[in-house]
C-alpha positions in Angstrom: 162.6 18.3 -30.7 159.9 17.3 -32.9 158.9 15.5 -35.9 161.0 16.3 -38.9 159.6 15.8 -42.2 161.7 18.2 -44.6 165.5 17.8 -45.7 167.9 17.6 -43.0 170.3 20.3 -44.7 167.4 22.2 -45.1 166.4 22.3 -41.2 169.6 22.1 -40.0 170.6 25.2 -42.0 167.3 27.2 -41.4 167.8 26.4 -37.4 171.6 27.1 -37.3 170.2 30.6 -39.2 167.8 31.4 -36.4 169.7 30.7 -33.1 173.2 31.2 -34.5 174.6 27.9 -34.2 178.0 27.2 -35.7 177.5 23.4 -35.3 174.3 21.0 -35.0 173.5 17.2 -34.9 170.3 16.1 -36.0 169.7 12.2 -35.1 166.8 10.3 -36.4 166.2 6.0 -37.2 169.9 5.5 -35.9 170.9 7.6 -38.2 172.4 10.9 -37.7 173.6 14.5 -39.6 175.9 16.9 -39.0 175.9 20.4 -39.4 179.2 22.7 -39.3 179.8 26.5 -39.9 183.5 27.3 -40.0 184.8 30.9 -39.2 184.7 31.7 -42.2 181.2 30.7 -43.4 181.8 27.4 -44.8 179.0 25.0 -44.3 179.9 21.7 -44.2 177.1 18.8 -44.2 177.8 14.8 -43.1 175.7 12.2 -43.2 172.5 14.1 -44.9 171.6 11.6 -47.5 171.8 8.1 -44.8 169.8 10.3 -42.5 166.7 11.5 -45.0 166.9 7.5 -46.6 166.3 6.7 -42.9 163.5 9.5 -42.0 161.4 8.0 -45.3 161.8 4.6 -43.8 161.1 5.0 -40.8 159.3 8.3 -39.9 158.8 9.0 -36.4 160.5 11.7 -34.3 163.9 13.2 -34.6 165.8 15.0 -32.4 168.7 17.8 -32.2 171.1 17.2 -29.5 171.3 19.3 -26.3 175.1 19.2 -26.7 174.7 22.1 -30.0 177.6 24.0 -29.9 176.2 27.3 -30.1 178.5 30.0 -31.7 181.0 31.5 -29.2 179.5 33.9 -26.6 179.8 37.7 -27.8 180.1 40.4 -24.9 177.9 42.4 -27.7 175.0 41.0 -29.5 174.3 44.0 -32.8 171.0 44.8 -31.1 173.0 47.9 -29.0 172.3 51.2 -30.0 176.0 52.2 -30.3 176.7 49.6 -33.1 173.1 50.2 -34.8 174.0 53.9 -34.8 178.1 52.9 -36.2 176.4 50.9 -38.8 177.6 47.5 -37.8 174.0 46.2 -37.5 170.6 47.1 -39.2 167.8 48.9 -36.9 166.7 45.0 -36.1 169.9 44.4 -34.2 170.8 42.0 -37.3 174.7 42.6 -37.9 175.4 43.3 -41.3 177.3 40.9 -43.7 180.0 43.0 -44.5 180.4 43.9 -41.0 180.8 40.6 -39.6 184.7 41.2 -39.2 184.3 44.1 -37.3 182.0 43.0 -35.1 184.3 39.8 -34.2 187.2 42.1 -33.7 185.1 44.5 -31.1 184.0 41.8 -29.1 187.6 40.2 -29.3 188.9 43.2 -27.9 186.4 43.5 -25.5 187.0 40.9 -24.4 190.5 41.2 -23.9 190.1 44.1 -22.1 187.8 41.9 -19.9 190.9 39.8 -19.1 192.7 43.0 -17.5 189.7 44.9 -16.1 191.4 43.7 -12.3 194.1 46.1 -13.0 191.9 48.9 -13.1 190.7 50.9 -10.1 187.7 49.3 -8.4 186.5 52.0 -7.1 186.0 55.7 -8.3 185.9 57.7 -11.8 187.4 55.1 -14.8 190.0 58.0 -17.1 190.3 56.4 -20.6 191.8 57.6 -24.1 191.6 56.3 -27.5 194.1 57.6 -29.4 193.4 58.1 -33.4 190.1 56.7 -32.8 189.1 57.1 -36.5 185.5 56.0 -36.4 185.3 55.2 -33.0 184.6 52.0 -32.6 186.5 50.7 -30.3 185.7 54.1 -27.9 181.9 53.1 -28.1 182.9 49.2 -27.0 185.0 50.0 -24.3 182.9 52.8 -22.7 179.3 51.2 -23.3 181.6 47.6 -21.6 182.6 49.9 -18.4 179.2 51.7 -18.1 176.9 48.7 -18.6 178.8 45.6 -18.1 180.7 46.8 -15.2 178.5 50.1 -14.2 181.2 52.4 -13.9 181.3 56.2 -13.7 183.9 56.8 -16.8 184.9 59.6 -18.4 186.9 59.2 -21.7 188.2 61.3 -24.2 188.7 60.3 -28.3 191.4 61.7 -29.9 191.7 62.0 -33.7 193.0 64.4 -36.2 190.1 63.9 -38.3 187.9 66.6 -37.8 184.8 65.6 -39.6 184.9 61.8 -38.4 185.1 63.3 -34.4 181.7 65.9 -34.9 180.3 62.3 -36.3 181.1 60.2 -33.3 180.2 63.1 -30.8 177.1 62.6 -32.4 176.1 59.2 -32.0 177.7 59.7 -28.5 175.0 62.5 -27.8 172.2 60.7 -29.4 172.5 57.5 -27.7 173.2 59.3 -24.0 177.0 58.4 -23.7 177.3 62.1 -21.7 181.3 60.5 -20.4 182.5 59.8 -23.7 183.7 63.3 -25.3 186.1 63.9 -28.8 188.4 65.9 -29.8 189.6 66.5 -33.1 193.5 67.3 -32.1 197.2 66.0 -32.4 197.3 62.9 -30.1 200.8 64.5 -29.1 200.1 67.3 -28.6 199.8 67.4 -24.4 197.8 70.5 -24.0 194.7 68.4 -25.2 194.6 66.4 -22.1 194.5 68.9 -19.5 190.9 69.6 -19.4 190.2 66.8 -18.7 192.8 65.2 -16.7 194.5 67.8 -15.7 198.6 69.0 -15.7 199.9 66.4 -14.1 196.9 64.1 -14.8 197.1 60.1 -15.0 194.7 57.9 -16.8 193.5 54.5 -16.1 193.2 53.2 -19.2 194.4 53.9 -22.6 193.6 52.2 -26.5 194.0 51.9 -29.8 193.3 50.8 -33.3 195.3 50.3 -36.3 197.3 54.0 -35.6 198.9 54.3 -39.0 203.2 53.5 -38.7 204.7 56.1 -36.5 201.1 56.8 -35.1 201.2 53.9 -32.9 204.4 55.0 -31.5 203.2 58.7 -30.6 199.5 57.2 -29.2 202.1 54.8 -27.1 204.6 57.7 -26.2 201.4 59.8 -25.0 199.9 56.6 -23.0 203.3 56.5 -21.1 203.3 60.3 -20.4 199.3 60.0 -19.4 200.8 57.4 -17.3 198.3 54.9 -18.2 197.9 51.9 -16.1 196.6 49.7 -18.8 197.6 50.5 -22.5 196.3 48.4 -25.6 197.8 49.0 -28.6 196.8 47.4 -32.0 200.3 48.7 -34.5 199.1 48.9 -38.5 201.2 49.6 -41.5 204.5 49.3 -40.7 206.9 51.5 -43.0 209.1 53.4 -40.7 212.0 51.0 -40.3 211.5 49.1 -44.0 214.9 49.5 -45.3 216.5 50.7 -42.8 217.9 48.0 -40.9 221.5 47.3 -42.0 222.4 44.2 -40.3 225.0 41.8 -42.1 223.3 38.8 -39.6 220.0 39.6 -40.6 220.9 39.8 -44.6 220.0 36.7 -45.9 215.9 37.7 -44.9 216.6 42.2 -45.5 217.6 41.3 -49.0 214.3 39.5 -49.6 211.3 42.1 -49.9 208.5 40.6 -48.5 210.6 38.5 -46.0 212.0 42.0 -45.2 208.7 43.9 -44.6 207.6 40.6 -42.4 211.0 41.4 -39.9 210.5 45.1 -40.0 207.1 44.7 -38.6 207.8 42.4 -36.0 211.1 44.4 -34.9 209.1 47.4 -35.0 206.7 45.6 -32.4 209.6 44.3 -30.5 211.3 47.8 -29.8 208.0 48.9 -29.1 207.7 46.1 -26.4 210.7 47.3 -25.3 210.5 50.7 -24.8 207.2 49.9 -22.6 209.6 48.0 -20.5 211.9 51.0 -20.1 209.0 53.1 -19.0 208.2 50.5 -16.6 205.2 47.7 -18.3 204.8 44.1 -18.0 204.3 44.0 -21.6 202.6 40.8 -23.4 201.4 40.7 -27.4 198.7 38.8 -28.0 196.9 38.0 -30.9 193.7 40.5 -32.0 191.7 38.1 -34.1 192.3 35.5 -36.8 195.0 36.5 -39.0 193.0 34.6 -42.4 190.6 38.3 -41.7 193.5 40.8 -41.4 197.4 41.0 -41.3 197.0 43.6 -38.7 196.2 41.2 -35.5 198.9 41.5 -33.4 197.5 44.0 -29.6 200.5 45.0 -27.8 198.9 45.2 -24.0 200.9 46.6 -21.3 200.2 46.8 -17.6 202.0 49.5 -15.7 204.3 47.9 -12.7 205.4 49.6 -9.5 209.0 49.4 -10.5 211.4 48.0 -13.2 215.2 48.2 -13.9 215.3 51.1 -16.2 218.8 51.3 -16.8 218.9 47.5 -17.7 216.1 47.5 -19.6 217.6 51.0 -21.9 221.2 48.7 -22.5 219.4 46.1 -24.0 217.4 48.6 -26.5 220.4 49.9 -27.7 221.8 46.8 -28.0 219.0 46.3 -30.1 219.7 49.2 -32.3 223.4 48.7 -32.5 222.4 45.3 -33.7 220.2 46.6 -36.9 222.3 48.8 -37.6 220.1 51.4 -36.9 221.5 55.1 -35.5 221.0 56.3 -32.2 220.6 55.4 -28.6 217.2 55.3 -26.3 217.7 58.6 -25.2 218.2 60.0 -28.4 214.8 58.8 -29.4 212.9 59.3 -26.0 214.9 62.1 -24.3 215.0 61.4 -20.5 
């Protein structure tokens, strides 16, 4: 509220700047200007010009509408320590510009996780894994959401293969006080690396990952079924296993096409993924990360562990599947039983 004397683009740029408004009207003389920030950044300005001819007419008061759409609401904010200390935002809490993407796709999947947080124990210790949890990102988001948004006793283990990335995260993890989140630089398949923690015959609550390389994502989601993980949220990345590979005469006319190809591997990858989960028992949904014009690699598979399932039905239709690409072997080949 207030009277406006300066440009309109001006003010509504320098007040969308300050509060973090995506859009804002500015009305003044029956005249009015809008002000629109698109996901991208874009800034788009309407009826600046009729609005200042009508403020040097008729100066008085203008006003910006209680209805601003403020930007959407963030479960994080870039003034936590965690993503200060990951370098996401300056020491001011100010996210930085070339970090922008990976904040959106934290909160995104923190928020995400939000959505299935009802199909975790409600009571009691939280167990979590992230598996090839490179830099850790997503470890810090979902342990700092179950300790401070939901205040939670958790204790979660990171598991990457990358020695000198895990001594870094245990660090931040020790200088900020996260004392339940521990790492481990280790094979994620290699099963002696869970038994500190959750023992033998141990099950976890939740388990997650980000971008796991190919094959990766397949062992981090062959581990989460062995953990027996009540919630699992996968995020697949690079897709090479099966390019080339799939000798269907059906499917020809898009396998003899390069790019088309490499578009079907990854989404049959996903599929057999989906269905595998299915053998083992998931209500399995895919859903989509964040907005595909920032990264390819936006597809979360997100399984939630039922009390029973048809197994045998479930492991005819995968081979079906496989008989159908042209691919060799059977379920059990792949998975044992």
């Amino acid at each position: 509220m207030g009277s406006v004397q300066n440009d309109a683009v001006e003010y509504l740029s320098s007040l969308a700047a300050e509060f973090r408004y995506r859009q804002g009207n500015l009305s003044a003389g029956g005249r009015e200007a809008q002000y629109i920030v698109s996901k991208k950044g874009k800034v788009t300005v309407s009826g600046a010009g009729s609005l200042r001819d009508a403020l040097a007419s008729q100066p008085g008061s203008a006003e910006i509408s209680e209805g601003v759409d403020s930007e959407k609401r963030y479960f994080w904010h870039g003034g936590e320590p965690w993503l200060i200390a990951l370098g996401i935002s300056d020491k001011s809490g100010r996210v930085h510009d070339k970090r922008r993407s990976k904040f959106r796709q934290i909160n995104r999947f923190t928020e995400l996780l939000d959505d299935v947080y009802g199909e975790l124990p409600q009571e009691g210790e939280l167990k979590v894994c992230d598996l090839c949890c490179g830099k850790s990102y997503l470890s810090f988001a979902v342990y700092e959401y179950l300790t401070k948004k939901r205040g939670r006793r958790v204790n979660m283990l990171a598991v990457d293969r990358k020695r000198d990335v895990i001594e870094y995260c245990a660090g931040v993890a020790s200088a900020i006080g996260a004392d339940g989140l521990h790492f481990v630089a280790a094979d994620v398949a290699d099963g002696a690396v869970y038994e500190p923690m959750f023992g033998r015959d141990g099950e976890v609550d939740l388990t997650v990952s980000l971008h796991a390389c190919d094959i990766a994502t397949d062992l981090v989601l062959r581990r989460a079924v062995k953990l027996s993980s009540r919630v699992i949220m996968s995020t697949p990345c690079c897709h090479h296993e099966l390019y080339g590979k799939i000798n269907s005469a059906p499917l020809s006319f898009i396998t003899s096409h390069s790019m088309l190809s490499q578009k079907l591997t990854d989404a049959v990858t996903d599929g057999l993924r989906v269905k595998m989960l299915e053998v083992e028992g998931y209500r399995v949904e895919t859903v989509e990360l964040i907005d595909p014009d920032e990264t390819p690699k936006n597809v979360l598979i997100r399984a939630r562990r039922r009390q029973s399932a048809d197994r045998e039905k479930h492991i005819s239709e995968y081979n079906s599947i496989i008989k159908f690409l042209g691919l060799s072997g059977s379920y059990y080949d792949i998975y044992g039983k």
